[in-house]
C-alpha positions as CSV (number, residue, x, y, z in Angstrom):
1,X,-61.6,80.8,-19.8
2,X,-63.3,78.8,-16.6
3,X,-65.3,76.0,-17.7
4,X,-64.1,76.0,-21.5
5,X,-65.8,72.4,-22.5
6,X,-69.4,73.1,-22.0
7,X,-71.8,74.9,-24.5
8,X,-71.2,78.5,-23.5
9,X,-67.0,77.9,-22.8
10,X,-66.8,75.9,-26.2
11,X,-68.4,78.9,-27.8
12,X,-66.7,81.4,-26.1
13,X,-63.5,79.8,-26.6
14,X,-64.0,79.2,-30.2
15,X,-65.2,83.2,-30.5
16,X,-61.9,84.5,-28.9
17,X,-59.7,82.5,-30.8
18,X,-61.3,84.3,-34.2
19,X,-61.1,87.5,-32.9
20,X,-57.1,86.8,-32.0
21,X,-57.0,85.7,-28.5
22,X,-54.4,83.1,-27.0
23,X,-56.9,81.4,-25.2
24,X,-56.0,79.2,-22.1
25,X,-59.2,77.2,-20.8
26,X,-60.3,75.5,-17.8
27,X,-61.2,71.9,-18.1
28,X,-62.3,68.6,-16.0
29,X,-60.3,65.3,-17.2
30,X,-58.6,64.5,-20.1
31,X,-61.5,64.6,-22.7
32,X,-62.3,67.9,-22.3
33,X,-58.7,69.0,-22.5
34,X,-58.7,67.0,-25.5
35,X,-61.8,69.0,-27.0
36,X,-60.9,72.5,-25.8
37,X,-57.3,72.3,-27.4
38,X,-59.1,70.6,-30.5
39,X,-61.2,73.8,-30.6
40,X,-57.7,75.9,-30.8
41,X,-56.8,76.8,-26.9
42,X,-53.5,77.4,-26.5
43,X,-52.9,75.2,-23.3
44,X,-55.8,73.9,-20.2
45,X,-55.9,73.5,-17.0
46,X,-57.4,70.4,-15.2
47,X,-59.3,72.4,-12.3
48,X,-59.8,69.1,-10.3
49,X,-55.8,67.7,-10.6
50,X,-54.2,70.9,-10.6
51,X,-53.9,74.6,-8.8
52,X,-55.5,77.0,-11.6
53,X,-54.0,79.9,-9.7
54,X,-50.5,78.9,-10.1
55,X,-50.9,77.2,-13.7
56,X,-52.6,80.0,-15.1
57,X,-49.6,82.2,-13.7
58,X,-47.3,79.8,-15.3
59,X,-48.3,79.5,-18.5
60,X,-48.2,83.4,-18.6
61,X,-44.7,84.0,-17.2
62,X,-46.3,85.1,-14.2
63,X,-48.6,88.0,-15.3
64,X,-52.1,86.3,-15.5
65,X,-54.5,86.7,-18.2
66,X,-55.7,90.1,-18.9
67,X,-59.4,88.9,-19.4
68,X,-61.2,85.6,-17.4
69,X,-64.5,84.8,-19.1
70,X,-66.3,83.2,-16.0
71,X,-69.0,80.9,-16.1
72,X,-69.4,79.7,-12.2
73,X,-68.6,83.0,-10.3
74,X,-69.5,82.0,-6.8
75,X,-67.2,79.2,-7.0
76,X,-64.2,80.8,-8.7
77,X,-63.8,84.4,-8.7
78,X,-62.0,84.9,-5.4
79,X,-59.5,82.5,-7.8
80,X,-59.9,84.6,-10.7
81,X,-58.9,87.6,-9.1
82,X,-55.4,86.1,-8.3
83,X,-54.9,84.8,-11.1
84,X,-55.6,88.1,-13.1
85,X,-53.3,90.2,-14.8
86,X,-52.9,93.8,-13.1
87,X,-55.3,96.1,-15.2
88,X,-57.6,93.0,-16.3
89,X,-61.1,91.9,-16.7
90,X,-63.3,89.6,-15.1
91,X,-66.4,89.0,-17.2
92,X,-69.1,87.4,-15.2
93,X,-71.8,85.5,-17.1
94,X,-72.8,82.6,-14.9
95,X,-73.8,82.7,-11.5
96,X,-72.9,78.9,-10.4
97,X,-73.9,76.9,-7.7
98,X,-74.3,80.1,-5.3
99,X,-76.3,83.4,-5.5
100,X,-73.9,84.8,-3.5
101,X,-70.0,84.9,-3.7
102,X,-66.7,86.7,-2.1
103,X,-64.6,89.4,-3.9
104,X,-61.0,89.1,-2.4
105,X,-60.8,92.9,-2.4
106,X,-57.1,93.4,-1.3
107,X,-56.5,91.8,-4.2
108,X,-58.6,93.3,-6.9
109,X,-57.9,97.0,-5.6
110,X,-53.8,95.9,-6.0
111,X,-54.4,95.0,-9.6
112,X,-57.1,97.2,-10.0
113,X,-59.2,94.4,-11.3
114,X,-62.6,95.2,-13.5
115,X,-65.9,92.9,-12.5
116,X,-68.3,93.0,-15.7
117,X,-71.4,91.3,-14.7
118,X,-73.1,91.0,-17.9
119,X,-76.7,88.8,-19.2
120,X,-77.5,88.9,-22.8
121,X,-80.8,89.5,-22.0
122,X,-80.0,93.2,-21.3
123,X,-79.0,93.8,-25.0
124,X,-82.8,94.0,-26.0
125,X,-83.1,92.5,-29.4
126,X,-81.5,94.9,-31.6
127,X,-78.4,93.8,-29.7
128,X,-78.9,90.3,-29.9
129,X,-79.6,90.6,-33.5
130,X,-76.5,91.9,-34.2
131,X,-74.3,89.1,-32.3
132,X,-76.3,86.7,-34.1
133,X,-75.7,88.2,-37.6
134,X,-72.0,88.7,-36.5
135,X,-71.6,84.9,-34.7
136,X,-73.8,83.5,-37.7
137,X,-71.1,85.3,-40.0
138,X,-68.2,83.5,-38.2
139,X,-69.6,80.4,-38.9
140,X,-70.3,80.9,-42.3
141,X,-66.5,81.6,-42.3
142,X,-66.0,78.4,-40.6
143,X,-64.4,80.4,-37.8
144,X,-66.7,79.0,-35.2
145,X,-69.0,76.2,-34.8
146,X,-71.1,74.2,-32.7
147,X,-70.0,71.4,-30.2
148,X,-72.8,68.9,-30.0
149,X,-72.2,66.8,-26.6
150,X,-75.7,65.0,-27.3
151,X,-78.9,64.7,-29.3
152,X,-82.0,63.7,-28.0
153,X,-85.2,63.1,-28.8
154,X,-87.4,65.5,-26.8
155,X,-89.5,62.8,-25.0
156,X,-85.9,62.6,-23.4
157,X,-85.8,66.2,-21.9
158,X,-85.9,65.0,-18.4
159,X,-82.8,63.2,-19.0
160,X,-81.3,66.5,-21.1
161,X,-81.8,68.6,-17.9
162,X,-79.9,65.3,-15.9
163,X,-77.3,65.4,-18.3
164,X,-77.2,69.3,-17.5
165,X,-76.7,69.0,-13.8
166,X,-73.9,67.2,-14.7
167,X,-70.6,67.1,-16.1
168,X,-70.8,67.5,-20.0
169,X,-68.9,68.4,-23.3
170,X,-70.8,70.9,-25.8
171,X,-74.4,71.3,-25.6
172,X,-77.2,68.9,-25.8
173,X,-79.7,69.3,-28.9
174,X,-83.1,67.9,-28.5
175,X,-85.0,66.7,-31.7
176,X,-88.6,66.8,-32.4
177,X,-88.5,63.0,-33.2
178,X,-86.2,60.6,-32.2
């Protein structure tokens, strides 16, 4: 899992984990390790001190995950693709900094890689019903919940969307009153 401390990583992290994944997750420093492993990962990377290619390789006896949930594509998937298990997924659901990106295709043809690029908004709403009943169900469980990285009042949305730009843990809530 790239990017495993922010709102959509934390979730997705927390949603593989139920449904019986051994989740290894992508972090920045030792606070988000520390939440991403607190959230059940099995073991993270720190993308800024170490090589994610080789790590991720590592901690899978050199076969690579079978699925990368990526969150920054034009930044990382030439990296995912090497670090991917032959036969595996790649599911793209963040563009990052870039509209473009580059596909190491050698690569993905020799472990004949799948690219899922996917946006929820092309579930229409009877699909995204029916990931909320079964998410809202998983948290009723206790199986999954939120990570709240910061609650704001929302006269303080400017400084929500600063916080965004930025490095951040969970996601950040505004409030109708402070």
């Amino acid at each position: 899992m790239q990017g495993a401390a922010g709102g959509v990583g934390s979730a997705s992290v927390q949603l593989a984990i139920a449904l019986g994944a051994r989740v290894i997750g992508t972090v920045n420093g030792a606070a988000e390790a520390d939440l991403v492993r607190g959230l059940g990962a099995e073991a993270t990377i720190d993308y800024r001190t170490e090589d994610v290619v080789a790590r991720a390789l590592e901690l899978t006896d050199g076969a690579g995950p079978d699925l990368v949930h990526e969150l920054v594509v034009s930044i990382n998937l030439p990296a995912d693709v090497r670090l991917l298990a032959t036969g595996g997924r790649i599911v793209c659901t963040g563009q990052g900094p870039s509209p473009e990106g580059t596909i190491p295709i050698g690569d993905a043809l020799a472990k004949d890689a799948t690219l899922l690029f996917m946006n929820l908004n092309n579930a229409k709403r009877a699909g995204v019903a029916a990931i909320a009943r079964e998410v809202a169900q998983m948290a009723a469980e206790g199986r999954v919940k939120p990570v709240i990285g910061e609650k704001l009042p929302l006269a303080e949305a400017r400084r929500a969307h600063e916080l965004l730009a930025g490095d951040h843990l969970g996601k950040i809530v505004l409030l109708p009153r402070g």
